[in-house]
C-alpha positions as CSV (number, residue, x, y, z in Angstrom):
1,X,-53.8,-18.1,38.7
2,X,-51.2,-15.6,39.8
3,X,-47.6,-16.2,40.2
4,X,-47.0,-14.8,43.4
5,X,-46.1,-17.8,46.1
6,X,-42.7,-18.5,47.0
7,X,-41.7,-21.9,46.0
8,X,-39.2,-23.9,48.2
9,X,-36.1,-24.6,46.7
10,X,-36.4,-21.6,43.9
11,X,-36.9,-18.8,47.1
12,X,-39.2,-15.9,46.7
13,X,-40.6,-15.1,43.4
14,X,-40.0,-11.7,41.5
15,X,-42.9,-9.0,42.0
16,X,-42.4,-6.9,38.8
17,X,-42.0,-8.7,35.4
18,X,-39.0,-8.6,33.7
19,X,-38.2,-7.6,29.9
20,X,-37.1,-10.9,27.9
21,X,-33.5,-11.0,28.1
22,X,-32.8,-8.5,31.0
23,X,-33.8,-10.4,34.0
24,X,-32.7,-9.3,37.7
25,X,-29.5,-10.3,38.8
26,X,-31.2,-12.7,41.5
27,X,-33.4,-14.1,39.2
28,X,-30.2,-14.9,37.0
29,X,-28.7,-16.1,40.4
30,X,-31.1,-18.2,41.1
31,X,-31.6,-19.8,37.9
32,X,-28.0,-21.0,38.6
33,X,-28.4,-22.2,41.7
34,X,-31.5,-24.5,39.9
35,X,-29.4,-26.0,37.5
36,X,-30.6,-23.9,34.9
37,X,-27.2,-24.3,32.9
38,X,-28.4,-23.4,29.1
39,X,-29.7,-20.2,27.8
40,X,-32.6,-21.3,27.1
41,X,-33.4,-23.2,30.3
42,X,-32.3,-20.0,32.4
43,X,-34.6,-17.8,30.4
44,X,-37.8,-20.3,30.7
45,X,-37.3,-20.1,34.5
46,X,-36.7,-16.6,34.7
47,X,-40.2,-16.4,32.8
48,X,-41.9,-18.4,34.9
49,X,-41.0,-16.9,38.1
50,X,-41.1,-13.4,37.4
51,X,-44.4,-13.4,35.2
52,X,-47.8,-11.7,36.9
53,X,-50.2,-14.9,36.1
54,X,-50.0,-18.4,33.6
55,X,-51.0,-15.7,30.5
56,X,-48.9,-13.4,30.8
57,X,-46.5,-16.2,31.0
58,X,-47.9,-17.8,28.1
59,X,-47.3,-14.5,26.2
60,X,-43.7,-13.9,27.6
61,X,-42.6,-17.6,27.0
62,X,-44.0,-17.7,23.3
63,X,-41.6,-14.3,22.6
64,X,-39.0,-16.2,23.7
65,X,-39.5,-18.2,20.0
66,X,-38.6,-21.5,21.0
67,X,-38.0,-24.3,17.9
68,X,-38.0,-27.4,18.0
69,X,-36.4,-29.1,20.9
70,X,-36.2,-26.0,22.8
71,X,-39.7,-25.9,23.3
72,X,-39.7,-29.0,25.2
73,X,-37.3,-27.2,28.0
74,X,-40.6,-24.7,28.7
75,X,-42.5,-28.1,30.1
76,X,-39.9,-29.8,31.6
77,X,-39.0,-26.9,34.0
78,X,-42.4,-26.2,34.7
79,X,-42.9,-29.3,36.4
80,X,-39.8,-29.0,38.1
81,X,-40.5,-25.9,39.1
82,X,-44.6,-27.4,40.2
83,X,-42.0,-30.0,42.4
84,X,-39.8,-28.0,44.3
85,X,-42.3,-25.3,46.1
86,X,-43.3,-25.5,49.3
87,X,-46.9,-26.6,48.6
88,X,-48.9,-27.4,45.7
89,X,-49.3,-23.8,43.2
90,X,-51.4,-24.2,40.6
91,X,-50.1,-21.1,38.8
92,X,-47.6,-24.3,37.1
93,X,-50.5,-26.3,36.6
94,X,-52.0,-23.5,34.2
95,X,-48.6,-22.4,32.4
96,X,-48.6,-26.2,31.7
97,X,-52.5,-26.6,30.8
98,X,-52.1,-23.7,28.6
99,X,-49.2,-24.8,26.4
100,X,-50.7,-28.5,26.1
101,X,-54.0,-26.3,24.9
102,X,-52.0,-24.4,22.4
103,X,-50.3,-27.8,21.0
104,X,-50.4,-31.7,21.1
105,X,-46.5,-31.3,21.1
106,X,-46.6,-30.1,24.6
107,X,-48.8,-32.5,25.5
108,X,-46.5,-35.0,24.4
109,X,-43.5,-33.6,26.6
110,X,-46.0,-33.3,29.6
111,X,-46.3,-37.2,29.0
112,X,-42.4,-38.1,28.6
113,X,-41.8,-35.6,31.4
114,X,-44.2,-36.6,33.9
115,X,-43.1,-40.9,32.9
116,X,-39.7,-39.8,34.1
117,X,-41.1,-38.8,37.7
118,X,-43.3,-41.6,38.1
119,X,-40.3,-43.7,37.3
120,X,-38.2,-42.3,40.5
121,X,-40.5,-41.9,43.3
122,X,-38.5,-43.5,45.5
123,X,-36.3,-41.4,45.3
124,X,-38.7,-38.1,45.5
125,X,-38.8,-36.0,49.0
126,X,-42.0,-36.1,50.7
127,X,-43.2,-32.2,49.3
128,X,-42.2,-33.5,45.9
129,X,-44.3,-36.2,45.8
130,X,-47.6,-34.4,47.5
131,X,-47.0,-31.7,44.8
132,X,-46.8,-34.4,41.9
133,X,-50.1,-35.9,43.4
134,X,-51.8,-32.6,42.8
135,X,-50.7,-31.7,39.5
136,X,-50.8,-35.2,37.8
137,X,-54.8,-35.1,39.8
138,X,-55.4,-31.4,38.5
139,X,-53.4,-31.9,34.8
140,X,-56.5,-35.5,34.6
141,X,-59.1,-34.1,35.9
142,X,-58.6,-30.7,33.4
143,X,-58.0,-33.1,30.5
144,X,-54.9,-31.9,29.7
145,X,-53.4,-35.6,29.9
146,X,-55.7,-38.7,30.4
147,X,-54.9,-41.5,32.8
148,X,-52.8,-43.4,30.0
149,X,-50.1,-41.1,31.2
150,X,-49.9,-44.3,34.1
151,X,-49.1,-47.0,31.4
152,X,-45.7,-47.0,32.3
153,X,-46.5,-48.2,36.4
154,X,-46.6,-51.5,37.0
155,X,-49.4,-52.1,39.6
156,X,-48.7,-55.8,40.1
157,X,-45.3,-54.9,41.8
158,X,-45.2,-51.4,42.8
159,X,-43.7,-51.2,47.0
160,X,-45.3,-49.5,50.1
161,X,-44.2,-45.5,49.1
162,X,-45.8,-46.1,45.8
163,X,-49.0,-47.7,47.0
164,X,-49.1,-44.4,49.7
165,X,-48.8,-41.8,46.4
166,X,-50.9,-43.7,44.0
167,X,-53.6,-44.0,46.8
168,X,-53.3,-40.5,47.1
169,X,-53.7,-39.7,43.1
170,X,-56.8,-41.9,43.0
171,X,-58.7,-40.5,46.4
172,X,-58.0,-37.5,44.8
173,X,-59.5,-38.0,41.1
174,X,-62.3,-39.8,42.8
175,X,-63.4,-36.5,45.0
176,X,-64.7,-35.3,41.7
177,X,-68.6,-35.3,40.7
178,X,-69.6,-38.2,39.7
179,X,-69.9,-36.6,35.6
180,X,-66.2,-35.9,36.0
181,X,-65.3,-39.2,37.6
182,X,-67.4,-40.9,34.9
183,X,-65.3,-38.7,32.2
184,X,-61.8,-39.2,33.6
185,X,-62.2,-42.9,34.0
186,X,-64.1,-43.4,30.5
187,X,-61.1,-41.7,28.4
188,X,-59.1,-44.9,28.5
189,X,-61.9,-47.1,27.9
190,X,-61.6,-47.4,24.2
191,X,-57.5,-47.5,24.6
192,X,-55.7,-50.8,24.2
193,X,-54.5,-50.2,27.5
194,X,-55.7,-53.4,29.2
195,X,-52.5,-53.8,31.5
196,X,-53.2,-50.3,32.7
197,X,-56.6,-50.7,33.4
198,X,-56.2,-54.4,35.1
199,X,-53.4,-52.8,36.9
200,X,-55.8,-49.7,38.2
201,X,-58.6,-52.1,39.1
202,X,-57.1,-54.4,41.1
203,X,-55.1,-51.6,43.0
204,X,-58.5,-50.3,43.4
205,X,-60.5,-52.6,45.1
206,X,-56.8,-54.2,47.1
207,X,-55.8,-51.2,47.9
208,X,-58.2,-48.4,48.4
209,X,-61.2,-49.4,48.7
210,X,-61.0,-50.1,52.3
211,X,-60.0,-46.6,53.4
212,X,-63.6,-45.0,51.1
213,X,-66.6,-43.8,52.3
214,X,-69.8,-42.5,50.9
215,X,-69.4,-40.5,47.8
216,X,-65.6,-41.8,47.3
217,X,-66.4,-45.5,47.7
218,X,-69.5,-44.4,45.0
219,X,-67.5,-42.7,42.3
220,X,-64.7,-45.9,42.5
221,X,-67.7,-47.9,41.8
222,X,-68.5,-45.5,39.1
223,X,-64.7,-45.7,37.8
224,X,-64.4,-49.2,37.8
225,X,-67.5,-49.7,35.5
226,X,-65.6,-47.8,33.2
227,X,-63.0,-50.6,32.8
């Protein structure tokens, strides 16, 4: 997955990749327009936007030698990079698959980062949230998180924008074969998750199960015999 699609907010992406350190001055320019207002922010999103696909990246961001806490910044404004383009790229999806790969830690601040977007939809422009669809379907269905990553969404009280995303997120996971349905759903089987799994149920047969036909309608069978 190359890193070559312009991306909303963030403008045109750089062609040639830049040395760690010595980025273009409109890279630099806008990284500050973005909020980047650390060092370490500033060079994570210079990285991202100038680098030729998710490996090279992967390699650039790693030189960078993150500890700790910084590393954290490296997932955070990845997805808020994933957010703000235009339309979906999955050249975020892959920086972010290949860190959580590398290390559980990441996968962890994929989790706490991805909570605090579910937690403001409201709030999130209509681009943002088709792009959050797509990456929270894509980051499930490549097993980078599981679906335990919705324990923090309250089904039983969730308003009309939320119903329109979530319906979106789960027409999405179910377009899958049924093996990858079967797999996605069956992770949080053994997890004491029961809230989460009531909640997805009952949204499932309320909600969107009158809008599925033929393979769809199938796999959400499929899923909620997993529960």
């Amino acid at each position: 997955v190359v890193s070559t699609q312009s991306t909303g907010e963030e403008g045109e992406r750089s062609k040639k990749p830049s040395t760690i350190g010595n980025f273009d001055s409109k890279l630099l320019a806008l990284a500050k327009k973005n909020h980047m207002n650390t060092e370490v922010r500033r060079n994570v999103f210079c990285v991202l936007m100038s680098s030729e696909d998710f490996e090279h990246c992967f390699e650039q961001l790693m030189k960078l030698n993150l500890k700790d806490k910084q590393e954290r910044e490296i997932i955070h404004v990845a997805v808020l990079c994933a957010l703000k383009c235009k339309t979906y790229n999955p050249y975020y999806t892959s920086v972010i698959g290949k860190f959580c790969g590398f290390s559980k830690n990441y996968q962890v601040t994929t989790q706490f980062s991805l909570w605090d977007r579910l937690k403001e939809l409201q709030s999130l422009s209509p681009a943002k949230l088709s792009n959050l669809t797509k990456l929270l379907a894509a980051l499930i269905t490549s097993k980078t998180i599981s679906l335990a990553v919705l324990k923090v969404v309250n089904f039983a009280e969730i308003g009309s924008d939320d119903v329109t995303f979530f319906k979106g997120l789960f027409t999405a996971l179910l377009s899958n074969s049924e093996g990858v349905v079967t797999e996605i759903f069956g992770r949080v089987q053994p997890l004491p998750l029961d809230s989460l799994k009531n909640g997805m149920k009952v949204f499932m047969k309320h909600f969107l199960k009158p809008d599925l036909t033929g393979s769809e309608l199938k796999n959400m069978k499929i899923a909620l015999k997993c529960f």
